[in-house]
C-alpha positions in Angstrom: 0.0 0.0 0.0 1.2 3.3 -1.2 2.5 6.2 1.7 0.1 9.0 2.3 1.2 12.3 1.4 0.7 13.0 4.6 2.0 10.8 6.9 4.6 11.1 9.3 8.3 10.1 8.8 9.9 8.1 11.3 12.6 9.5 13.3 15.2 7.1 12.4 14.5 6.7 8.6 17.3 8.1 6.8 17.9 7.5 3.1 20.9 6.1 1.8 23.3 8.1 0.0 25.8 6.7 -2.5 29.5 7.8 -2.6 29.8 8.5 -6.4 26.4 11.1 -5.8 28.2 14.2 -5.8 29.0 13.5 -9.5 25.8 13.1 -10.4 24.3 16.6 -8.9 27.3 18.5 -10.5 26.1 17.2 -13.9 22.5 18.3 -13.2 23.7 21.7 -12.4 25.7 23.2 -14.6 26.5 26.3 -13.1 28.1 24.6 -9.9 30.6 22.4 -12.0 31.3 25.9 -13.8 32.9 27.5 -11.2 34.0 24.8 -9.7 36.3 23.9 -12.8 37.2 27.7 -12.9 38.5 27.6 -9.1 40.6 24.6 -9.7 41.8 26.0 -13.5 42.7 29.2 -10.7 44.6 27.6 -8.1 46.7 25.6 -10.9 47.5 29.0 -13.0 48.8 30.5 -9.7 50.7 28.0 -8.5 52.5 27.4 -11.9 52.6 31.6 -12.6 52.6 32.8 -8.9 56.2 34.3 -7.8 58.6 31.9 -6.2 57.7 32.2 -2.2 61.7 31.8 -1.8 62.1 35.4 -2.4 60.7 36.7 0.2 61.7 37.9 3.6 59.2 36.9 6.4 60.7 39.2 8.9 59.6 42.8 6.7 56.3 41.4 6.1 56.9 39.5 2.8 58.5 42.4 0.7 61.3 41.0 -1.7 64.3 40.2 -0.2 67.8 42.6 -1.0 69.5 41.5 -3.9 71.8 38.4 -3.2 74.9 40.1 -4.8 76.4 43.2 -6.4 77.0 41.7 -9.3 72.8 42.0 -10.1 73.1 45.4 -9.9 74.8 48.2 -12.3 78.2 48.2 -12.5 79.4 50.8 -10.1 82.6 51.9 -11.3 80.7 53.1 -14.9 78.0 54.6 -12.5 80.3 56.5 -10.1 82.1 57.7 -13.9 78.7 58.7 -15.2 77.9 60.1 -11.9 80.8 62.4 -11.9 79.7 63.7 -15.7 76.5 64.6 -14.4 77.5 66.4 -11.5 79.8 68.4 -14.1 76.6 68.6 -16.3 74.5 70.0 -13.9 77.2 72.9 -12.9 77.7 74.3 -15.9 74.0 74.6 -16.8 73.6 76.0 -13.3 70.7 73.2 -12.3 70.4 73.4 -8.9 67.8 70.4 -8.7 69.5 67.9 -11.3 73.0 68.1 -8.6 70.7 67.5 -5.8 69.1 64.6 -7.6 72.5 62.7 -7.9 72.8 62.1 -4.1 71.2 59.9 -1.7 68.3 62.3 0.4 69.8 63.0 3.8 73.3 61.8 3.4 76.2 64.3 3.8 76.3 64.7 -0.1 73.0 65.8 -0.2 73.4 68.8 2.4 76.9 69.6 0.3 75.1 69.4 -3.1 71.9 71.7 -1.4 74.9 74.4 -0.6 76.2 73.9 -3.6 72.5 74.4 -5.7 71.9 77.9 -3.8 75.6 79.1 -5.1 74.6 78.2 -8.9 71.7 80.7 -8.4 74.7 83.1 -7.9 77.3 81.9 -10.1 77.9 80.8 -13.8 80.8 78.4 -14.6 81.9 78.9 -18.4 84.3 76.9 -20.1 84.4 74.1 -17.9 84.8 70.8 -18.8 85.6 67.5 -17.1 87.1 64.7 -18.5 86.6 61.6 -16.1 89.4 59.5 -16.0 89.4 55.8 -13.6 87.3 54.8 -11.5 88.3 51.6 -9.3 86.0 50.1 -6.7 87.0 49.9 -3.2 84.5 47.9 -1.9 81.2 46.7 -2.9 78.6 45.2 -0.5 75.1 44.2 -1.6 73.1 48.2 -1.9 76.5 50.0 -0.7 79.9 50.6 -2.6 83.3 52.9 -2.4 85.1 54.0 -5.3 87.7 56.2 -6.0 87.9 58.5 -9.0 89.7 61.0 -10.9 89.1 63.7 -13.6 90.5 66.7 -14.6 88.7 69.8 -14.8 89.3 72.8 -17.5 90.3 76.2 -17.6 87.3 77.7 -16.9 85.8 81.0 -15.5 83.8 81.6 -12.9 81.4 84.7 -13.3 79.6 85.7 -9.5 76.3 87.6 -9.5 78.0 91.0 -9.4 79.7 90.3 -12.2 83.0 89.8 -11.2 85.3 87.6 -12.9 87.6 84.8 -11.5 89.9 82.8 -14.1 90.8 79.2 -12.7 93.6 77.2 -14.0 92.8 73.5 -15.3 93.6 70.5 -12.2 93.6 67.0 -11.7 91.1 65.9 -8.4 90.5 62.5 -7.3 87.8 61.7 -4.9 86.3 59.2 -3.1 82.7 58.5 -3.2 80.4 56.4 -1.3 77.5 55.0 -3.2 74.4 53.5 -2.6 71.6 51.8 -4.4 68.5 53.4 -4.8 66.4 51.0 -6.0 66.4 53.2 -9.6 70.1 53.8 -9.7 72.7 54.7 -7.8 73.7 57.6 -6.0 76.2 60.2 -3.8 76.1 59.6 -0.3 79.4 60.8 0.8 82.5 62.4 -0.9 85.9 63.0 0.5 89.3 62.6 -0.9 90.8 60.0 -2.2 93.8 58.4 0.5 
């Protein structure tokens, strides 16, 4: 005799489910076995494109780690050579801002090349030129190196705001400059002379 629509279910009547089911309602609803298949297509894309977790430095909160070695990095003799030109660059067209630029913000060469930006509001250099000769690395370590460099600088005449003149004979210099990475380049953080 056939169950009443209405009758009561007994507490302990449960149906029996079969293990391979869940394949069976996926089928019948499309939708769910779409974005199922898209969440596993996900999870396979980022683990094969995904950026290697070796990288990165648990202690700064996961931010890539410094560079392993110098040797990733520009070479820093050319840089402190190219560094020197621009210096010379930035002088002679009086641009307070590109000098400043060249340094690391802060540092000791940044407060000299600050000094140095208000005195080119004041001053014209003409007929300088430098010719930068060796540079030689002293030491390099990871974001920080030393290297000493020479050039030689031109007759050239230096013309002050009040129109004075002063005529300066051509010299050799050789410096010492502390560099440091930037993350973009790098740059002056101190100068003295070279030993």
């Amino acid at each position: 005799m056939p169950a009443e629509p209405d009758a009561a279910v007994a507490p302990d009547a449960r149906t029996a489910t079969d293990p391979r089911a869940w394949a069976w309602r996926l089928r019948r609803r499309p939708l769910v076995l779409g974005v199922v298949v898209a969440c596993v297509a996900a999870c396979v894309a980022w683990a094969a494109w995904a950026p290697p977790l070796a990288g990165l430095d648990a202690s700064d909160g996961g931010a890539p780690a410094e560079p392993a070695a110098a040797s990733s990095l520009p070479d820093v003799a050319e840089a402190a050579r190219a560094l020197t030109r621009d210096r010379a660059a930035a002088i002679v067209a009086g641009d307070g801002e590109a000098l400043v630029r060249l340094t690391v913000p802060g540092s000791e060469a940044w407060a000299t090349a600050s000094r140095e930006a208000r005195l080119l509001e004041e001053t014209e250099l003409r007929g300088l030129e430098v010719d930068v000769g060796a540079a030689s690395v002293v030491s390099a370590d990871g974001s920080s190196a030393v290297v000493d460099i020479s050039y030689r600088l031109s007759d050239h005449v230096r013309v002050d705001a009040d129109g004075s003149r002063a005529e300066l004979p051509a010299e050799r210099q050789e410096a010492r400059l502390a560099l440091e990475w930037s993350g973009e380049r790098w740059r002056v953080a101190e100068v003295s002379g070279s030993p």
